[in-house]
N, C-alpha and C positions, 0 to 999 in steps of 0.2 A: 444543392449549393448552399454553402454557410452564410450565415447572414452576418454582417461584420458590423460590430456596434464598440465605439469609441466610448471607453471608462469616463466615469462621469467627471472633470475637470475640477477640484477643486481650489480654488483660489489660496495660494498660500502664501500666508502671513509674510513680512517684511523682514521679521527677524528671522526667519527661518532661512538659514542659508550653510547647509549641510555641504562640507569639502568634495561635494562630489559632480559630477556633469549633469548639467541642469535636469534633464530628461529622468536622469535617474532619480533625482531628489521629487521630481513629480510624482517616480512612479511609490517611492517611500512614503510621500505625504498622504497620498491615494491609498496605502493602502495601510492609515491610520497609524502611522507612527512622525509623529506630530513635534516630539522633543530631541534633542540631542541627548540624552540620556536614554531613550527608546532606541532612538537607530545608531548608537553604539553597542547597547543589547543587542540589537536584531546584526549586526553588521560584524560585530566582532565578538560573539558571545564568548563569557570566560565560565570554565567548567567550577571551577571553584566559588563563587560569588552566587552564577544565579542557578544551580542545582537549589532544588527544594527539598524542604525539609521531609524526610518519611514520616515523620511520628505528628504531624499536619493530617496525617489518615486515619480516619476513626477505628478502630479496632488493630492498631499498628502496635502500641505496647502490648497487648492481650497477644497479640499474634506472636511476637519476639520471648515477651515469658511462659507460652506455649511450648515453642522451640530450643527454648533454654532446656526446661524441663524433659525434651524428649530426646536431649544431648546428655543428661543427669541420669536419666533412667534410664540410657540405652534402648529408649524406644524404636521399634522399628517402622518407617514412615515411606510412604507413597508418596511422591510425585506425581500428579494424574493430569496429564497434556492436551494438548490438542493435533490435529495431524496437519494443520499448514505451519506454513515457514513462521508463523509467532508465536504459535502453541510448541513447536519442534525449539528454538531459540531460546524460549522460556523454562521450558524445563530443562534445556542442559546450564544457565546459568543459574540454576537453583540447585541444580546436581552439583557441577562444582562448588558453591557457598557450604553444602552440607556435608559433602567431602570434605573440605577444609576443616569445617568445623567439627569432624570428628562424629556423624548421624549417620544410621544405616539405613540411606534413602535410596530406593527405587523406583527408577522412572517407569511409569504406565502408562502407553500410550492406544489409544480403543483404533479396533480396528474399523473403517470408516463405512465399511460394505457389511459387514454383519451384526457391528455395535450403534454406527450411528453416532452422534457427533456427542461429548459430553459424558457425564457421571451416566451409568447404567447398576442396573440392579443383580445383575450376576456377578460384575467384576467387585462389587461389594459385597456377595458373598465367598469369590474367591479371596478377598482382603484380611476378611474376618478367617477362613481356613487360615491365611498363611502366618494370623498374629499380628497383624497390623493395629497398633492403637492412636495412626493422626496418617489424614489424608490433608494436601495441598494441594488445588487445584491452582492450575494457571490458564489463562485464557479461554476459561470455561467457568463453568457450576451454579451460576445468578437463577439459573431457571429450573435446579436440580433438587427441587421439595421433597420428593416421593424418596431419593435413592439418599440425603441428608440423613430427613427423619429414620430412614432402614439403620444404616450405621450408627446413630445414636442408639440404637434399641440395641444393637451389638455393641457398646461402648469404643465405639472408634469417634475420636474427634476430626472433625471436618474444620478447615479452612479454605474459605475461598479468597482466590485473587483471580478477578477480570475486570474486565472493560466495557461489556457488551450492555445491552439495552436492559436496564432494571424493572423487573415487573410488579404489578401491583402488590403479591405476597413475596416475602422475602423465605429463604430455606434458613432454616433452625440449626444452622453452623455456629459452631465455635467464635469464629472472627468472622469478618467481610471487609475485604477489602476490594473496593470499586469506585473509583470518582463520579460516579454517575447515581453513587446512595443517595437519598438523600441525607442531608445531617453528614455527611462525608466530612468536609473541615479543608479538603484540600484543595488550592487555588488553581490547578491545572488538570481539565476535564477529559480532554482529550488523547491520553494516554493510550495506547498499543495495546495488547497482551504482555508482552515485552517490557513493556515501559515498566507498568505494573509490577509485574516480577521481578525487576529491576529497581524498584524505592524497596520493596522485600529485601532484597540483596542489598542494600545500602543501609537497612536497618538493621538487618541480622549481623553486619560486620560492626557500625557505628556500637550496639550493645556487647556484643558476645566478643567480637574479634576485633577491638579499635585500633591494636597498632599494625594489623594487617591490610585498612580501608583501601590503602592507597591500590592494591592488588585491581578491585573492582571496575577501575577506567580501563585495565584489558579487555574486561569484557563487552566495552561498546561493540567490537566487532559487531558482535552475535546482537545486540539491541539494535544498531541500525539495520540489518536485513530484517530482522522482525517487524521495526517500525515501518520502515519503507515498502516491504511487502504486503502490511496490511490495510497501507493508503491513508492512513489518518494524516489529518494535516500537518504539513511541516512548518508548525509554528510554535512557541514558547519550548516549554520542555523539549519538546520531540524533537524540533531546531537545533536544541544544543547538543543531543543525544547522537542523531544522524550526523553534525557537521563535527563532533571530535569522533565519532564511532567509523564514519571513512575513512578518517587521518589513521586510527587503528587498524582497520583493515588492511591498508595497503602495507600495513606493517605487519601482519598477523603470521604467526607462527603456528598456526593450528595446523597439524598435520591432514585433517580431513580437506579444509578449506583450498588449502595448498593444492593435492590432489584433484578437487574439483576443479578448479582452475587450468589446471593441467591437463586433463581429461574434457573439458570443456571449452581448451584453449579462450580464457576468458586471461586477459592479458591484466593483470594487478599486479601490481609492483611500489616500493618508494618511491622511484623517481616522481609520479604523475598519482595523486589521489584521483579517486573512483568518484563517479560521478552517481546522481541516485540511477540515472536509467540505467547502466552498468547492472547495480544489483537488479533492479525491477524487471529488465530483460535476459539476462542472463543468469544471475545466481539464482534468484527467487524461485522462478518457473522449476529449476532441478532441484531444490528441496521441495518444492510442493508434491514435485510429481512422484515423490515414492507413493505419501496416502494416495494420489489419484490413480495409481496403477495396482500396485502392490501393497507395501504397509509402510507407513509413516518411519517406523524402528529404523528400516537402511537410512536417513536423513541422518536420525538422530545417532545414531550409532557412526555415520562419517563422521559426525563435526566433534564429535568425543573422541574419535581414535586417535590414538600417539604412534602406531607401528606403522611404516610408511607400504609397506608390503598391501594392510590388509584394509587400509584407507584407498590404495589403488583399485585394490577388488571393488568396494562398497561404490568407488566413483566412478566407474564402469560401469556398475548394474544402474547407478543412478542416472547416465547418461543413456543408457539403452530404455527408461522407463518414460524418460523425456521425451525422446526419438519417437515412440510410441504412444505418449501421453500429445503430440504433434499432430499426428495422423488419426487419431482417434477425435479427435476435437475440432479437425480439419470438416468429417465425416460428418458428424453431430448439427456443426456451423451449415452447413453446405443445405441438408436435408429443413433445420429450422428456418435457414433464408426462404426457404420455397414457400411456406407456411407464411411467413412476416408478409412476403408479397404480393400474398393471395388469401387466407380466409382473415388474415389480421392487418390486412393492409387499410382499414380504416378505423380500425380500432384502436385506443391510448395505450393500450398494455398487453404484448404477446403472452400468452400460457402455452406452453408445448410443454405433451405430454407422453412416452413413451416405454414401454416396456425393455427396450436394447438402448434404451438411454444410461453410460454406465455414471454410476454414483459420483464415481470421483471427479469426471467430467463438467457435472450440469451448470458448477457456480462458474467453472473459467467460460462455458459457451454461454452463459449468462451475459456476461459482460462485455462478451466478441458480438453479441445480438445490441447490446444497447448501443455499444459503440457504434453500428453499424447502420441504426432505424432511429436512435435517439427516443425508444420508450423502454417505460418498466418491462423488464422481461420476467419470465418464469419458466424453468427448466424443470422438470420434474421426472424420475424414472418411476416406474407405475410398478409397482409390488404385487403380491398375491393378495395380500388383506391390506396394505397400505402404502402411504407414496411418499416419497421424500423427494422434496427440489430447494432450489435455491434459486432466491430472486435476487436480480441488482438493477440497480432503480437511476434515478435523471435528479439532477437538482431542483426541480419541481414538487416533488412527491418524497414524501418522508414515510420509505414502505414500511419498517416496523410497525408506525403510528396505523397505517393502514388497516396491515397484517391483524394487526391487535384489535381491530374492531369486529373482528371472525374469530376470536377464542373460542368461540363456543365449539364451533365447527371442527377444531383442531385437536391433535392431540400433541404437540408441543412446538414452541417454535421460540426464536430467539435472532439477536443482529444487532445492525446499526440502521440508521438513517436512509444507508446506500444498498445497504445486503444485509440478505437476512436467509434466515432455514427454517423448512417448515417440514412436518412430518400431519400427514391428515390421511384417516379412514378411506378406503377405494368408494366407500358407501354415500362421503359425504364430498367425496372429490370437486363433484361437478357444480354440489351449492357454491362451494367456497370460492370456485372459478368465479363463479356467477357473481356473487356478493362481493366481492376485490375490486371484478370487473364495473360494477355499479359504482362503488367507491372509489376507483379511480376517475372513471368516466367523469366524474359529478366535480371532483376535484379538478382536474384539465378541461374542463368545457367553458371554450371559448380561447384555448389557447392553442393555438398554432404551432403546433412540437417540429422543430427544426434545428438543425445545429447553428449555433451560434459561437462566434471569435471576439473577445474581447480585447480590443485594441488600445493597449497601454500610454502609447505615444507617438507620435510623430517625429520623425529626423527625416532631416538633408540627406543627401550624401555625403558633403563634404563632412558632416559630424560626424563621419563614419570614419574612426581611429581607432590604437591602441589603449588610448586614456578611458575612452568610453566601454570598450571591453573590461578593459579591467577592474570599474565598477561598477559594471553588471554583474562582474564574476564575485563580488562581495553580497552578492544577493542571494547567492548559493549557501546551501542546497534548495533545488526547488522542487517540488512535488505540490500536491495538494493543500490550498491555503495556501501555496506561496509560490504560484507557478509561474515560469517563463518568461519574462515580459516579451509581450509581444508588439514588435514598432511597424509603425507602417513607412513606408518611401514610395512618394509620388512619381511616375512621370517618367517611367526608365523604360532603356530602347532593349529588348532583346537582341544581340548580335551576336550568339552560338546559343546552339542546343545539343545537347548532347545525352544521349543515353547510357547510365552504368549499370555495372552487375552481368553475371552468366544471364538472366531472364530480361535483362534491360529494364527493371523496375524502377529501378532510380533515373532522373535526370538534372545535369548542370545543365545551368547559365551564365550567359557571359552577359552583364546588362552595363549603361551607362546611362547617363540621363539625359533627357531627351533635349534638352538646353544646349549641353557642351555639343552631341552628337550632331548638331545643327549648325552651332559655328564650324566646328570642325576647327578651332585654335591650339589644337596640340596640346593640351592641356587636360583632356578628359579623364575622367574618374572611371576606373572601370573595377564592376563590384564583381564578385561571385559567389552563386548561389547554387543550392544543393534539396531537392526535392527528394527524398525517401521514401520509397514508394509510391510517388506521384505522379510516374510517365501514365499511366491513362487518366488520370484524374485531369492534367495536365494536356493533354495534348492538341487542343486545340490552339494553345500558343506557339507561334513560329516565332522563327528570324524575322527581324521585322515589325515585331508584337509591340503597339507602346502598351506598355502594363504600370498598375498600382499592385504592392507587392507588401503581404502581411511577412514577418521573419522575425527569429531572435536572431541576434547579432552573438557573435563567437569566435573562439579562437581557436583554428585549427593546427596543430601541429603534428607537421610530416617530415619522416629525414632528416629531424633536425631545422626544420625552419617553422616559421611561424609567423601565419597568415591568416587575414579576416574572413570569413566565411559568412555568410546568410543560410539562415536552416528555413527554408521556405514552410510556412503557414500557409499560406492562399495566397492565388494571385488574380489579378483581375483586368482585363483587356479593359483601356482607356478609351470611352466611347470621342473620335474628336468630333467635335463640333466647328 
């Protein structure tokens, strides 16, 4: 059971008095946007004004007269990717820029099952075969010393762009670009894969191509899937990128995209812009799952195509890889819960470790495991001579910093905060279990790991209207950093229950508050609320139940009409006294 704790209240100024419904202006104050010049940034951001400058990035002019040059000399240049949806995003909006610009660049994308994640040291001697003289990396390379220094000694120049965690030695590349260098210059940390790739793409057109700039806001599509799939928070930059990059989307002409959609039946259109779970639960998960199944290339290769024939095909095999990438993950989840609830049920941090554990799976059952126990987990498939898994971690524990205190142990590893990759010896497996598990332990001791509901505010019912919807819905997009408000309402009667779906997973309610339901003066409120996935979590509440009731509030539109809705959060039988 989640433990539900009310955001801390704070007291806001007199002058503060933002044109919006009270509740909402708390939940703005709260969450440090203090001026009217902030929360018309956060509330109506203009793409023009507060985009930031690219050449704010250290090695950003170096990188731009790199690429002039290799547009001069008809060099021929790699793209070198990543295989989820921000590495696949990122290199076809660098593909297109270099297109445009007239460069013979080729995307490379490593296969995830025999290459492993990032720069390798073959595909740099295939590079040097095929004549390559400048590698781009995007959403990768920060931790790619050995395979940098190789191509330098073969005169191929290296640049990287990422995002990920910066390590004590930097690689001996041509440029870097990373917000998280130090000495970096640029005011916005937080950045994607994508992102990243994307002040690339606003530099390279701003120098080379300026009366073409405007081309580049097409391509938010592709930057908010990238963004939004790879969970960084939806604040500053990433805010303005995601909330005009849906407006894009639902406009997108990409023939792959299209397809997908089609094939996915994922309903996007103009009428109604996309919401982020839209992408998060539907588009993301089928581009991810080529690398998870097969190879990364079907993704990238849909979202490039122009022939609607053979974008059909690619979205086919991409929906069959999904289908499968489901039930394989299903399999993985099922057999690690037994583990969580039994040798790791008192411990802070699950390690599963298996030989039929498949590669492409371990980071998403990763994360199906914390969501599920609320600790660090580790997924790992156990190799002949080495293992590779992927951790995803609890806002408590900062697994990188962890991971990082076990270099010694390892032989490469790299992430964020939240997830991270590690590859370590079968020789040295069981230390590094050991030494994590210390370091976690020691870190979490005395804290009581349980989910936890932060509860944004408090409404009536009767505040429950259209006015109030509609600026909550100015608070969009929400993801990470900038999620959901969650309100609580006191004191309501259940008066239907009802179960939806073929498996009856879901259930409505019909509630009112327990006030009116008692005069009974014809006059009552009567809300509806919507639990997904909630009928056993849920079932203890009847007809008859008075409940306190966590929800965002929303606007549902069916048929052509349009109606308030509760997305139930938790609920709670009102003990009466």
């Amino acid at each position: 059971m989640a433990r539900w704790l009310s955001r801390e209240r704070v007291e806001i100024p007199l002058d503060f008095s933002p044109k919006v419904h009270a509740v909402v202006g708390q939940i703005l104050f709260s969450r440090g946007l203090e001026t009217d010049k902030e929360i018309q940034a956060f509330m109506a951001p203009d793409y023009q004004t507060d985009s930031l400058n690219p050449f704010l990035f250290h090695d950003m002019e170096k990188l731009v007269e790199r690429i002039r040059q290799a547009q001069e000399c008809k060099e021929k240049v790699i793209i070198f990717g990543d295989y989820d949806a921000d590495g696949i995003t990122s290199s076809a909006i660098l593909k297109e820029t270099f297109t445009e610009l007239g460069v013979d660049a080729e995307v490379y994308i490593p296969d995830k099952r025999t290459e492993g994640y990032g720069l390798n040291l073959l595909a740099i001697d295939i590079f040097k075969i095929a004549g390559v003289k400048l590698i781009i990396t995007v959403d990768c390379g920060i931790t790619s010393l050995a395979e940098t220094q190789k191509a330098r000694e073969y005169g191929i120049d290296i640049i990287i762009t990422d995002h990920h965690h910066v390590p004590e030695s930097l690689p001996n590349a041509y440029a870097i670009i990373n917000p998280h260098q130090a000495g970096c210059g640029y005011p916005f940390a937080d950045l994607a894969g994508v992102g990243v790739a994307f002040k690339v793409v606003q530099a390279i057109f701003e120098r080379l191509m300026p009366e073409k700039i405007g081309q580049t806001k097409w391509m938010l599509d592709l930057v908010s899937i990238g963004t939004i799939a790879d969970c960084v928070p939806l604040i500053g930059e990433n805010r303005l990128f995601v909330k005009y990059g849906l407006v894009v989307l639902s406009k997108t002409r990409r023939v792959g995209l299209l397809e997908l959609f089609t094939v996915g039946r994922i309903v996007i259109d103009e009428s109604v812009i996309p919401d982020t779970k839209k992408v998060s639960f539907y588009i993301a998960p089928r581009i991810n799952a080529a690398g998870r199944i097969n190879h990364a290339n079907l993704a990238y290769n849909l979202i490039i195509e122009k022939n609607v024939i053979h974008a059909r095909a690619f979205a086919l095999e991409l929906e069959a890889n999904n289908t499968e990438r489901q039930k394989i993950t299903a399999e993985v989840v099922n057999e690690i819960k037994s583990l969580a609830e039994g040798q790791y049920k008192n411990k802070k941090i699950i390690f599963a470790v298996g030989q039929h554990f498949p590669i492409g799976v371990v980071g998403l059952v990763a994360g199906k495991i914390v969501q599920l126990y609320g600790k660090p987990t580790a997924v790992f498939q156990k190799g002949t001579v080495e293992s590779k898994g992927s951790f995803r971690s609890i806002p408590q524990i900062n697994i990188i910093e962890a991971i990082g205190k076990c270099r010694d142990l390892l032989i490469k590893f790299g992430g964020h905060s939240q997830a991270a990759g590690v590859s370590v010896r079968n020789d040295q497996l069981e230390n590094f279990q050991k030494t994590l598990d210390e370091i976690i332990e020691k870190q979490l001791e005395g804290i009581e790991l349980e989910a936890e509901i932060i509860i944004d505010g408090e409404i009536t019912p009767r505040e429950i209207n259209f006015d109030l919807v509609a600026d909550l819905e100015k608070l969009r997009p929400f993801g990470i950093g900038n999620v959901e408000p969650v309100l609580l309402i006191k004191n309501l009667i259940i008066t239907q229950k009802r179960f939806l779906g073929s498996e009856k997973k879901h259930v409505k309610f019909f509630l009112v508050p327990a006030e009116d339901n008692a005069q009974g003066n014809g006059e009552i409120k009567i809300l509806e609320a919507i639990s997904f996935g909630g009928a056993e979590r849920l079932e203890a509440l009847k007809e008859g139940s008075r409940v306190d009731v966590l929800c965002n509030v929303q606007k549902d539109d069916w048929n052509g009409n349009s109606r308030i809705q509760l997305n139930v959060v938790d609920m709670r039988i009102v003990e009466i006294k």
